[in-house]
SESE-418975 format. One line per field, with one value per residue (C-alpha): y, z, x; residue number from 1. Coordinates in Angstrom, 1 decimal, m for minus. Layout:
BEGIN
py = (Y,...)
pz = (Z,...)
px = (X,...)
pos = (NUM,...)
This chain:
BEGIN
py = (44.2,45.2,45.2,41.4,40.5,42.0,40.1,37.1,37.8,38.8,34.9,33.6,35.1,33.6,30.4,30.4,30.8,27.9,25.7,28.0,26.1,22.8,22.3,18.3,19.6,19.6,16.1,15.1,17.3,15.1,11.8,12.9,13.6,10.6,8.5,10.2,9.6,5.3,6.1,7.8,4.9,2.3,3.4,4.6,1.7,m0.9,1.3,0.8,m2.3,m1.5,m0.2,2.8,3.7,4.2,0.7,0.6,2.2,5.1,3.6,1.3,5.0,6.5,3.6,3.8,7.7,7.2,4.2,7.0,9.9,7.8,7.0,10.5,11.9,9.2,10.3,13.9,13.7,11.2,12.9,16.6,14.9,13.7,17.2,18.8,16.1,17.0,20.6,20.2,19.2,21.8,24.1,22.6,23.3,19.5,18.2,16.1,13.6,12.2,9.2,11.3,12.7,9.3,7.7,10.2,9.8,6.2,6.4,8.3,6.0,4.8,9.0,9.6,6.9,7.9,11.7,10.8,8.7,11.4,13.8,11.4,11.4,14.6,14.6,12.0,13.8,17.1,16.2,14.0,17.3,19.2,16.9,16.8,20.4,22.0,25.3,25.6,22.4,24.3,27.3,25.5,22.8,25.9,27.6,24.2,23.3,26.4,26.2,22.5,23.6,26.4,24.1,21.5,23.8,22.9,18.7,17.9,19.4,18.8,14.6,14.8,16.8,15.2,12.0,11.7,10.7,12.3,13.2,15.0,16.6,18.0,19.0,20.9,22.3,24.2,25.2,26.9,28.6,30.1,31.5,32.9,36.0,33.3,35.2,31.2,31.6,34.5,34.0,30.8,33.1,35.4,32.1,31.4,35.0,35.2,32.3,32.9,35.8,33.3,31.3,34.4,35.3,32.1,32.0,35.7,34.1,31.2,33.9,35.8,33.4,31.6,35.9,35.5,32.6,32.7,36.2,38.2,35.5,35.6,32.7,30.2,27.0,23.8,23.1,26.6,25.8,22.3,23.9,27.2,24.3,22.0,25.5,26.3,22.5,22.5,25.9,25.5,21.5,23.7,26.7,24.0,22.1,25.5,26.3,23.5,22.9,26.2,25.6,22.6,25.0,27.7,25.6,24.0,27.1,28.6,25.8,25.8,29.5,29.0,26.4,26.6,30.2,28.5,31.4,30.1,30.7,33.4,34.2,37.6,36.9,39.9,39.1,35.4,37.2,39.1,36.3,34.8,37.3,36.1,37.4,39.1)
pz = (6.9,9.9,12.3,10.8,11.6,15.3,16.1,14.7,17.2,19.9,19.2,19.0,22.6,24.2,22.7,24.3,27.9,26.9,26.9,30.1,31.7,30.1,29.4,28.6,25.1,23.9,24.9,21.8,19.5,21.4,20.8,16.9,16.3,18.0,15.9,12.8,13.9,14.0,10.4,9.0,10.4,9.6,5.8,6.3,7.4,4.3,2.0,3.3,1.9,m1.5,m3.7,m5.0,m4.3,m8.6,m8.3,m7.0,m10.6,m11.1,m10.4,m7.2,m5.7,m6.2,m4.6,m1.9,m1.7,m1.6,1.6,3.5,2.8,4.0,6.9,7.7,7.5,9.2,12.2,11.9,11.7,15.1,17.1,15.5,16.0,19.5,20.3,18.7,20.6,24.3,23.4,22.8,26.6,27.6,26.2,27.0,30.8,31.0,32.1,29.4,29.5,27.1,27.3,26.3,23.3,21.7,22.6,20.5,17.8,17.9,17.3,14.1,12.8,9.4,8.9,10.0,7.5,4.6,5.0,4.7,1.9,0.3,1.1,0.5,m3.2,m3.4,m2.5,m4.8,m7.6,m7.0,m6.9,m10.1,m11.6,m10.1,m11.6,m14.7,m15.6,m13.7,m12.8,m14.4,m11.9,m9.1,m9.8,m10.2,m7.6,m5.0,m6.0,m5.8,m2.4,m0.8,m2.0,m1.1,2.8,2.8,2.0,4.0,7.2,9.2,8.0,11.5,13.7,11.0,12.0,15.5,15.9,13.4,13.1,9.2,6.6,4.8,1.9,3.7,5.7,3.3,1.7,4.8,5.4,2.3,2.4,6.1,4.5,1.1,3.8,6.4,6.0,6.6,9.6,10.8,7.5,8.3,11.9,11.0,9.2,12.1,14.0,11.7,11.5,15.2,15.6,12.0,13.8,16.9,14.3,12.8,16.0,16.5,12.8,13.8,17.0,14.8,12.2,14.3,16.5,13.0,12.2,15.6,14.9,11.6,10.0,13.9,15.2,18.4,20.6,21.3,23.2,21.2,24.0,24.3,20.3,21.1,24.1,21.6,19.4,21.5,23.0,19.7,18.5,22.1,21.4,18.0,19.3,22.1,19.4,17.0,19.6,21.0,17.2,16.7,19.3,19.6,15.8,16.8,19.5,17.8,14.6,17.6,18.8,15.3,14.2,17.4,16.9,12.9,13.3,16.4,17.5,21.0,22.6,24.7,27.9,27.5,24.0,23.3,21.7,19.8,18.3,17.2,15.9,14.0,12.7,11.3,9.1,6.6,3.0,1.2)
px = (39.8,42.0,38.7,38.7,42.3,41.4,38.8,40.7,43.5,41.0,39.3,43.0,43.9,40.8,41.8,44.9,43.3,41.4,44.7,46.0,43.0,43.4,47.4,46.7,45.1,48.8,49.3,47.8,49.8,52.4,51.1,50.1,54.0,55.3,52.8,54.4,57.8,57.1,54.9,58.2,60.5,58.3,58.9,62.3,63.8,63.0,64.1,68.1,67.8,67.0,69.5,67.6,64.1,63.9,64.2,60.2,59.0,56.9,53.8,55.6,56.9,53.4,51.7,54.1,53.8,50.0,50.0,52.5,50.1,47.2,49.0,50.4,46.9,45.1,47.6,47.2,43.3,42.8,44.6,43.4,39.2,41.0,41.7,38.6,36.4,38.0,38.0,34.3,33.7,35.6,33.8,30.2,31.7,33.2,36.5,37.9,40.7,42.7,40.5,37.6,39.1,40.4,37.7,35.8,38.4,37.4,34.0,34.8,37.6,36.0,35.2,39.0,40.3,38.1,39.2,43.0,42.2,40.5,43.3,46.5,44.6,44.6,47.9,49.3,47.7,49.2,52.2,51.8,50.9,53.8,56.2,54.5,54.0,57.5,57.3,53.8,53.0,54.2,51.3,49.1,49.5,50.1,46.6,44.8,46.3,45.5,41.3,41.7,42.7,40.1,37.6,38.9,39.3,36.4,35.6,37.6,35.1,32.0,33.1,33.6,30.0,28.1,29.3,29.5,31.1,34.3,32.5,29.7,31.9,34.0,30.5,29.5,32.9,32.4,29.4,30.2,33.1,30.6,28.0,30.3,32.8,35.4,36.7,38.0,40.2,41.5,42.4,44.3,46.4,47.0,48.0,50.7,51.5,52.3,54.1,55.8,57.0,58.5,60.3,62.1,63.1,65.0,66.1,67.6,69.6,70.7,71.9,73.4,75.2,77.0,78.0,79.7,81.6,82.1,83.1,83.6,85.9,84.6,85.7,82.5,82.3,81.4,79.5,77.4,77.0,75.5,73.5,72.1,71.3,69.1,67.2,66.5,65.1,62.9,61.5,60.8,59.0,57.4,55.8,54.8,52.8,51.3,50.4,48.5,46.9,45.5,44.6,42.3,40.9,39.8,38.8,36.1,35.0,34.4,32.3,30.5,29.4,28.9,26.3,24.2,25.5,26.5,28.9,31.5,33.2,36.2,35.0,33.0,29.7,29.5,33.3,31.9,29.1,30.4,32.7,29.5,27.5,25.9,26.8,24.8)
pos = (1,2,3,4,5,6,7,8,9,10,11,12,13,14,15,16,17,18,19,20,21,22,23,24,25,26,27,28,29,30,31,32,33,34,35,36,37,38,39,40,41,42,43,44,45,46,47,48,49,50,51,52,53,54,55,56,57,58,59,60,61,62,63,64,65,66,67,68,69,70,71,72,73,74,75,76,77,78,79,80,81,82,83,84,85,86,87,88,89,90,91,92,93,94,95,96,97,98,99,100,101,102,103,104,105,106,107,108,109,110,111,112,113,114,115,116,117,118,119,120,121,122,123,124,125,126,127,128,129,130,131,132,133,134,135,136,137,138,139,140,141,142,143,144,145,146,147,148,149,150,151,152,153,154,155,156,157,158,159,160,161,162,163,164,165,166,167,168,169,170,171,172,173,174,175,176,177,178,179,180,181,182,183,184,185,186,187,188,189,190,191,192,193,194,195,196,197,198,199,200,201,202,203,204,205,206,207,208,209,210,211,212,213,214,215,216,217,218,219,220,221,222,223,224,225,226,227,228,229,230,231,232,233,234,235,236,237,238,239,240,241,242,243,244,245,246,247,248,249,250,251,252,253,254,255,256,257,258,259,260,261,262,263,264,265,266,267,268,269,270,271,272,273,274,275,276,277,278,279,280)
């Protein structure tokens, strides 16, 4: 298990000399969030005019739920193939743009769509569930989401390389995760343990700052507040855009290695290999 997590971290760190060579891959993390903002405000702003959103009906907020879950995902998975597709040419020794990578991402727009309509279903009927059931809701909607990204991990990279639908590549996703060790599963978790590390860090800073001001009494500047305050927001912007983009990295690179057993600059062959044995 811990030689595992090691190699996950080792295929994590060569990932991030990937984006030390290529810095615009975060530009798309970028443009993803700014495309949620204008989703979020688009359905934000309608709903000042009603009077209560319990006004829509259950089945009028569930419809309305589903459209904003299609959209959200849509977003998230055109930029993520966008990112996946320019990471791709990097990797084959290219120099990709951010041309490159949406024009990839628009050659697998009906693909794109279908996957966030199968997901913003998913979605809608989880949390159905989850209200439905309470706390029992809440298990069981936690133990369904978490197989649902497992087996969802690699359908990104299965579109942008294979060019098919959502459905078969959701299909193939799982069946790359059943053969493999799923060493990709466990080094998305080392991701988000590192960085989960980060963000306690600047939880700790907040926490400790408010101690200061609050129960010690010591004399701080509104303005060195405000200023503590907009470092923390950037850095927190700035580790979230590392994290993911350095998810959509090493999500390419796996699936590269898993199905043609392509090695890649920067990347130990013998640590992908032994990412990908077969189970027996």
């Amino acid at each position: 298990m811990f030689d595992r997590i090691k190699r996950s971290f080792d295929l994590v760190r060569a990932s991030a000399r990937v984006l030390r060579q290529d810095s615009r891959l975060m530009l798309f993390p970028v443009m993803s969030a700014a495309a949620m903002l204008l989703v979020l405000a688009g359905f934000a702003l309608p709903l000042f005019g009603l009077a209560s959103i319990d006004g829509l009906g259950r089945g009028g907020a569930y419809s309305a739920a589903f459209l904003l879950y299609v959209l959200q995902y849509f977003v998230i998975f055109y930029f993520n193939a966008a990112l996946v597709g320019a990471v791709m040419i990097r990797l084959d020794g290219g120099t990709p743009t951010l041309g490159d990578g949406l024009r990839i991402a628009n050659g697998r727009f009906g693909a794109i769509l279908g996957y966030a309509v199968i997901a913003a279903t998913v979605g809608v009927v989880l949390r159905a569930i989850q209200e439905r059931l309470g706390f029992v809701g809440r298990l069981v909607v936690g133990l369904i989401g978490a197989s649902w990204a497992l087996a969802t991990f690699l359908v990104v990279p299965v579109i942008v390389t294979r060019d098919r639908g959502a459905i078969e590549s959701i299909s193939e996703s799982t069946a790359l995760l059943k053969r493999t060790w799923g060493e990709n599963l466990v080094g998305h978790a080392s991701l988000g343990a590192a960085f989960g590390l980060v963000y306690f860090g600047l939880a700790g800073g907040i926490v400790l700052l408010a101690l200061l001001v609050l129960f010690i009494g010591v004399a701080v500047s509104p303005a060195l507040i405000v200023l503590f305050g907009v470092i923390v927001v950037l850095a927190l912007l700035a580790c979230l855009l590392f994290q993911v983009t350095l998810g959509g990295i090493y999500s390419a690179v796996l699936y590269r290695y898993a199905v043609d057993g392509r090695g890649s600059d920067g990347f130990d062959d013998t640590v992908l290999a032994s990412s990908f044995r077969q189970k027996s």
